[in-house]
C-alpha positions as CSV (number, residue, x, y, z in Angstrom):
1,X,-8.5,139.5,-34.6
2,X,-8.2,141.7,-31.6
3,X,-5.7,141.2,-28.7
4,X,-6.2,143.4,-25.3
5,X,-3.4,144.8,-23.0
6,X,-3.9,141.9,-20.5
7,X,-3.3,138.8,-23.2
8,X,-0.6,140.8,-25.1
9,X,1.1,141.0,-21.4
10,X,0.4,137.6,-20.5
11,X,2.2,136.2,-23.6
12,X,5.2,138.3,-23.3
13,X,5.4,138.2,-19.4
14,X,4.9,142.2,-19.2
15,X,3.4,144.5,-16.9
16,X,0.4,146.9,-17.9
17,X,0.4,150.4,-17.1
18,X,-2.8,152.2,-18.3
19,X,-5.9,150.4,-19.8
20,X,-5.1,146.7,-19.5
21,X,-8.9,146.0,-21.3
22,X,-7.0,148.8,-24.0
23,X,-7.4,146.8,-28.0
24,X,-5.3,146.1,-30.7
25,X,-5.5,144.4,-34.2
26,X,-2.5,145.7,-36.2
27,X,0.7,146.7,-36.0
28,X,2.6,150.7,-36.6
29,X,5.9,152.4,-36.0
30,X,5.7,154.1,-33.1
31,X,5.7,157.5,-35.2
32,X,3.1,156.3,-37.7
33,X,1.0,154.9,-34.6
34,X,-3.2,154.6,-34.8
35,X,-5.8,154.0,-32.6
36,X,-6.1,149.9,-32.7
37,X,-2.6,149.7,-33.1
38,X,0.5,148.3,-31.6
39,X,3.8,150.2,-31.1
40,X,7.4,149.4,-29.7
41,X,10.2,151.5,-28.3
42,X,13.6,150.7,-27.6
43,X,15.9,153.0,-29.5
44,X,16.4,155.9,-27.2
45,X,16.2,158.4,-30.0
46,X,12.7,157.5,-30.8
47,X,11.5,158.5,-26.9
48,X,9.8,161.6,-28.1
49,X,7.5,160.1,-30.3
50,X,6.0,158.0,-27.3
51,X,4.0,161.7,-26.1
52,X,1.8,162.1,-29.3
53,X,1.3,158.7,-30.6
54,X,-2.0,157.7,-31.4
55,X,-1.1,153.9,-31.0
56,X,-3.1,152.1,-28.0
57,X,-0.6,149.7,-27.2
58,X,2.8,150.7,-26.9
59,X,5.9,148.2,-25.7
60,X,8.7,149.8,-23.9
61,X,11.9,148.8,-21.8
62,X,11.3,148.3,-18.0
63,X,14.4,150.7,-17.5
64,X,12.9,153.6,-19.3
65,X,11.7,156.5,-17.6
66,X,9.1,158.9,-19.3
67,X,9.5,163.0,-18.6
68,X,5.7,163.5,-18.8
69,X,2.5,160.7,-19.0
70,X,1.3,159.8,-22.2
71,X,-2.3,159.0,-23.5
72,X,-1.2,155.2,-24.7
73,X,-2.0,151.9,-22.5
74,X,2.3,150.7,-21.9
75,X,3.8,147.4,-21.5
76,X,7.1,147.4,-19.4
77,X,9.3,144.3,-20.5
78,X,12.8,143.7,-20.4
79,X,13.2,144.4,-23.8
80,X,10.4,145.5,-26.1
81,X,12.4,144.9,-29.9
82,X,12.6,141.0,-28.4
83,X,9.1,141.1,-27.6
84,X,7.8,142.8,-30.6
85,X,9.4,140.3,-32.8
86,X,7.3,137.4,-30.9
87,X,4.5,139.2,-31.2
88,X,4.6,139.4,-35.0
89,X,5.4,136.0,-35.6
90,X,2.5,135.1,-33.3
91,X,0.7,137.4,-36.0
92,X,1.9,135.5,-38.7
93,X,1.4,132.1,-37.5
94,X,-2.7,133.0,-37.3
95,X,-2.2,134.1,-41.2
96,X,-4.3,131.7,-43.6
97,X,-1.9,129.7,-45.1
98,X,-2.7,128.2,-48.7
99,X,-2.2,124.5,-49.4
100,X,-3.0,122.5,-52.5
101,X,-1.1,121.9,-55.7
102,X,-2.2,124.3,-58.7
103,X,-3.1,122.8,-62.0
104,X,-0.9,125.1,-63.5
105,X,2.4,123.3,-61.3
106,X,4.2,120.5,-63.0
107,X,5.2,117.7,-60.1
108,X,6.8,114.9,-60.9
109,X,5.2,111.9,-60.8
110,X,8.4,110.3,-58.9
111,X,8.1,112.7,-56.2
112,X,7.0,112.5,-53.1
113,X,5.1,116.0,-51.6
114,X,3.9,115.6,-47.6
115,X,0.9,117.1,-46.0
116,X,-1.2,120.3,-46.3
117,X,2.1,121.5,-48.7
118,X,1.4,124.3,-51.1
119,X,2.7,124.5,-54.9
120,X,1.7,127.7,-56.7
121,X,0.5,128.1,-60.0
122,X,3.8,127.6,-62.8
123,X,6.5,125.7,-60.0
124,X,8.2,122.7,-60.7
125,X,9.2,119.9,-58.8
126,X,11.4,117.5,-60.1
127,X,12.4,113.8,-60.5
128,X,12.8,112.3,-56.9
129,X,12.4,115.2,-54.6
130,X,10.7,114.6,-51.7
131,X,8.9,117.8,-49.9
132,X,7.8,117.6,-46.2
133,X,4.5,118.9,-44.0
134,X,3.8,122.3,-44.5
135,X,6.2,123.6,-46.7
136,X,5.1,125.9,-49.2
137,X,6.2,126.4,-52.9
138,X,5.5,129.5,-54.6
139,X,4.6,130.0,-57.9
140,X,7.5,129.6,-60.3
141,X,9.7,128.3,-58.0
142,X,12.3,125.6,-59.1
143,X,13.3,122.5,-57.4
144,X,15.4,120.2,-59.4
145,X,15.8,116.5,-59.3
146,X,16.8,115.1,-55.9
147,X,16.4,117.5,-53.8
148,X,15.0,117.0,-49.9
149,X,13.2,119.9,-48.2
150,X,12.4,119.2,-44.7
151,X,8.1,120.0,-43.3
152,X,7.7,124.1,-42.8
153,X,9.4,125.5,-45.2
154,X,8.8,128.6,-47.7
155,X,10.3,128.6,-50.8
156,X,8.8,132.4,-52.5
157,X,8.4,132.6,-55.9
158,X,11.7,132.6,-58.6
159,X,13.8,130.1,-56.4
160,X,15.8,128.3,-58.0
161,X,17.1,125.1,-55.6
162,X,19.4,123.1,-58.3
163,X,19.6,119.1,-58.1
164,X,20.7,117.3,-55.2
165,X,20.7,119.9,-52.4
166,X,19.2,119.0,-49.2
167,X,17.4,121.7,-47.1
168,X,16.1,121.1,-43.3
169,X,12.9,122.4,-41.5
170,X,12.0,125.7,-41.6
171,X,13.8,127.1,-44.0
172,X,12.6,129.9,-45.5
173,X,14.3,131.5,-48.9
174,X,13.0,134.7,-50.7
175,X,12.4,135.1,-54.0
176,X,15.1,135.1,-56.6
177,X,17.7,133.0,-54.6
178,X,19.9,130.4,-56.2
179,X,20.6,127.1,-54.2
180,X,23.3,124.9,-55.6
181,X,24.6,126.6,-58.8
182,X,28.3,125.5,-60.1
183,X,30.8,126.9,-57.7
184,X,33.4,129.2,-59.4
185,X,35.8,126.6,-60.2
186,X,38.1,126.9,-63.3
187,X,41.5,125.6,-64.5
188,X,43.9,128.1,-66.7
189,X,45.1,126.4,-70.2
190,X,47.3,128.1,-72.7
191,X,44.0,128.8,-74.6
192,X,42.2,129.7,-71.8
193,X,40.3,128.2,-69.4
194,X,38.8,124.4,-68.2
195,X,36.0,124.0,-66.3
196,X,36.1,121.9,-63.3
197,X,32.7,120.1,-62.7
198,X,30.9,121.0,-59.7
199,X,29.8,117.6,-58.5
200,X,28.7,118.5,-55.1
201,X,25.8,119.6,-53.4
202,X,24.4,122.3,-50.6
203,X,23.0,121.5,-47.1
204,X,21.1,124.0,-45.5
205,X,19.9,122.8,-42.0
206,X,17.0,123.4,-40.1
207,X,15.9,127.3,-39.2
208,X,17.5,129.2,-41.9
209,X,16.9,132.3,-43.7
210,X,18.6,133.4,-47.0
211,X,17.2,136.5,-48.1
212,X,16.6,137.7,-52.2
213,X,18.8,137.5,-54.7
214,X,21.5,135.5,-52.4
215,X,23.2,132.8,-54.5
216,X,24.7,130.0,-52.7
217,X,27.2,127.6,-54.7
218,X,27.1,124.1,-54.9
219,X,31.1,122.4,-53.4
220,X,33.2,120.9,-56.1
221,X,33.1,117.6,-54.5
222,X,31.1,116.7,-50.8
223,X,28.6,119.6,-49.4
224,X,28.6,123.3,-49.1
225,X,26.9,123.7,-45.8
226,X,24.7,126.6,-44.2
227,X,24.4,125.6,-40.3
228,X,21.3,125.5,-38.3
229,X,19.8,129.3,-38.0
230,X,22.1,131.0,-40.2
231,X,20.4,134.5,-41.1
232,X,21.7,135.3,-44.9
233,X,20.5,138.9,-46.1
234,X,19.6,139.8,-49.8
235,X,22.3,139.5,-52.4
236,X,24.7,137.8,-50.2
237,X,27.5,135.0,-52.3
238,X,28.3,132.1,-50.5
239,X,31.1,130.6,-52.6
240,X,31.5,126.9,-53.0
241,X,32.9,124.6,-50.3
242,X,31.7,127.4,-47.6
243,X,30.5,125.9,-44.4
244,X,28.4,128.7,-42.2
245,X,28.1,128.1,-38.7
246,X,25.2,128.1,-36.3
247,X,23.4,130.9,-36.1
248,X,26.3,133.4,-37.8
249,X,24.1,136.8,-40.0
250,X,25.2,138.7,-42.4
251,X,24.0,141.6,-44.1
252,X,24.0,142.5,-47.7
253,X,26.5,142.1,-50.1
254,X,28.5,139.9,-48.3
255,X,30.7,137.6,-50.1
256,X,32.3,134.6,-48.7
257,X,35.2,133.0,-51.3
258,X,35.3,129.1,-51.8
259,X,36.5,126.5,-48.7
260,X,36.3,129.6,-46.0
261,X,35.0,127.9,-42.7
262,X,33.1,130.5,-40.6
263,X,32.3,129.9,-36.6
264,X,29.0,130.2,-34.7
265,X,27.6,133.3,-33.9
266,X,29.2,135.6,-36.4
267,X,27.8,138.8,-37.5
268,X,29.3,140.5,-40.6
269,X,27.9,143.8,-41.9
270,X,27.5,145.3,-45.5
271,X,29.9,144.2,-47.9
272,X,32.5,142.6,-45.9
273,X,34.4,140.4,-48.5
274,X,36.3,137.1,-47.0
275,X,38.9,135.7,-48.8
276,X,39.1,131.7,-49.5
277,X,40.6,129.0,-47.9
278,X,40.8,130.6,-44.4
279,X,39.4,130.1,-40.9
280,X,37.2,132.3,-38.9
281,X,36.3,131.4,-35.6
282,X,33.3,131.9,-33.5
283,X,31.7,135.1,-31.8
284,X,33.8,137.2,-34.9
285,X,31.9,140.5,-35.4
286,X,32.9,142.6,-38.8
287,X,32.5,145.8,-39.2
288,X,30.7,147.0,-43.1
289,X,33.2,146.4,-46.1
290,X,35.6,145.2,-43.9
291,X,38.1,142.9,-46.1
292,X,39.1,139.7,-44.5
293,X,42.6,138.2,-46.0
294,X,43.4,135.5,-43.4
295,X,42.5,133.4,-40.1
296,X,40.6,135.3,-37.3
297,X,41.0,133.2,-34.0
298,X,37.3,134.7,-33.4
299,X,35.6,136.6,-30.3
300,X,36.5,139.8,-31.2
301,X,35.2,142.9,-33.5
302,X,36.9,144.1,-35.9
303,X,36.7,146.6,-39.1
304,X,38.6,147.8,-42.0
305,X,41.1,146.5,-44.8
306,X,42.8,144.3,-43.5
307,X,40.1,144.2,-40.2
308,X,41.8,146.2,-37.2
309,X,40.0,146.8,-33.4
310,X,37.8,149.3,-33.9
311,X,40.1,152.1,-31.9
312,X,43.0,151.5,-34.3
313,X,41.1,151.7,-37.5
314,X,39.3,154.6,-36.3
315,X,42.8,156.3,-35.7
316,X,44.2,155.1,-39.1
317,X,41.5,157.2,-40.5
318,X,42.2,160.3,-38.4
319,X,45.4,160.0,-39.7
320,X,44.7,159.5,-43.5
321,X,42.5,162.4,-43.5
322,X,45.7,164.6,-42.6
323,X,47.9,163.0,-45.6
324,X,47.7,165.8,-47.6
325,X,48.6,168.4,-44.9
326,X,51.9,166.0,-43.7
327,X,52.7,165.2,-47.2
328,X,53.3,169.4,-48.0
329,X,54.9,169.9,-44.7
330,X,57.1,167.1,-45.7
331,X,58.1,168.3,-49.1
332,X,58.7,172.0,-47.1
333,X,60.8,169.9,-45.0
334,X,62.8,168.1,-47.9
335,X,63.5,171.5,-49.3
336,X,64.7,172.8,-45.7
337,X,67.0,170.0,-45.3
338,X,68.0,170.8,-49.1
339,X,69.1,174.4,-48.6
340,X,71.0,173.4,-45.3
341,X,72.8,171.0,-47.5
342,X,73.9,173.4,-49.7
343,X,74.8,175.7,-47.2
344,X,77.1,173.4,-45.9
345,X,78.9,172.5,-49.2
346,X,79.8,176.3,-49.4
């Protein structure tokens, strides 16, 4: 399928400057460009790639100025990365999608699957669980007794969605996730230890992402909950009696200890660990392997063990760096104020 300059700009509300009849029917980095292809640039860094590329098509930033004219049809927009990422899901949405059950799938006879659905080849869908419109289950996928998924959703292949949980619309979860395995819950005995049962369930609403390998633990008792449009990366832990709020990311490797609350519009990077039983409020931004140990009141940024403002933690660093010079000149110091001592005494 083939897209020109003029409907690509019309969608996006841009404005062409070159070859508006100019043709596209894939996508490349800017770097990697081909003729037939569409580019983007918005990182500043990547401006010297626009000169050569062979793309046709390339978005850029209204607010960009070019040293020298290049050979490729341009679309000004406010901001290209924005537009880009419309673009690709327009892409997507024309994909063939599959529908159908497989032979090879075992669905319960007590469930209840909507319309145009897909279930691949070796999934299973158990006792009870009702699937809406659209959604997509991918071969060897796992949904347990009980379970509600909402119309629109992809569930790739190794899933694992444990009984009971309840996912919205839209939801999409890559392969190898686990939704609604025991929460981490244990009591110490003299011989050891007793497991408390994990009688709760997950909620994940509508417009969620949870990327591969991301594990997400069913509460003790009530729900853990993942908010509407919560963006979970690959091999993130989302410990039991969590609630996520609305439309809060994290990268990987985050871990989130049991009955945390996070606010809306949160965005924690790599490995930032948050401790249990704590509040943090909306708009809080957290720097990688930054270690949370208490409340954050929220709309700020913060980084480090415990988090600090950026500045500070930045200057702790400086500092540490120098420990081993100020640690000699303070022995040299020690045995300064020694000898004065001692020259005292006599």
């Amino acid at each position: 399928m083939e897209f020109t300059a003029k409907q690509i700009a019309s969608f996006i509300g841009g404005k062409v400057e070159g070859d508006e009849n100019a043709t596209v029917h894939t996508f490349a980095k800017i770097e990697e460009g081909t003729p037939g292809a569409i580019s983007f640039l918005s990182n500043p860094k990547y401006t010297h790639y626009i000169y050569n590329t062979k793309s046709s098509i390339v978005l850029i930033n209204d607010d960009v100025e070019l040293a020298q004219p290049v050979e490729a049809t341009l679309i000004r927009v406010k901001n290209a990365y924005e537009c880009v990422a419309k673009l690709l899901q327009l892409y997507q949405a024309s994909l063939p999608k599959k529908t159908g059950i497989s032979p090879q799938a075992f669905v319960s006879e007590r469930a209840k699957i909507g319309k145009d659905c897909y279930i691949g080849a070796f999934a299973y869908v158990g006792d009870g669980t009702v699937i809406g419109d659209n959604t997509q289950i991918h071969p060897h996928a796992v949904v347990e007794d009980g379970v509600t998924i909402g119309s629109g959703c992809i569930i790739y292949p190794n899933v694992t969605i444990y009984d009971g949980c309840k996912l919205g619309n839209n939801v999409t979860i890559h392969a190898g996730s686990v939704i609604g395995a025991d929460g981490f819950g244990f009591a110490p005995n003299t011989e050891g230890y007793d497991k408390i049962p994990q009688i709760g369930i997950v909620t994940i609403e509508d417009n969620v992402e949870i990327g591969a390998n991301t594990c997400v633990d069913r509460s003790t008792m009530g729900t853990t909950i993942i908010r509407k449009g919560v963006k979970l990366d690959n091999l993130v832990q989302i410990a039991h009696n969590v609630e996520v709020g609305e439309n809060t990311v994290m990268s990987a490797q985050v871990g989130v200890a049991g009955s945390t609350k996070i606010g809306k519009w949160c965005m924690f990077g790599g490995q930032v660990g948050i401790s249990g039983h704590i509040n943090i409020g909306d708009k809080t931004f957290l720097g990688a392997q930054s270690g949370v140990p208490g409340n954050i009141k929220g709309n700020t940024t913060l980084i480090g063990t415990p988090p600090m403002e950026p500045k500070a933690y930045f200057k702790s660093i400086a500092i540490t760096r120098k420990l081993p010079e100020i640690y000699k000149q303070l022995g040299e110091l020690q045995k300064q104020v020694e000898e004065l001592k001692n020259t005292n005494n006599k």
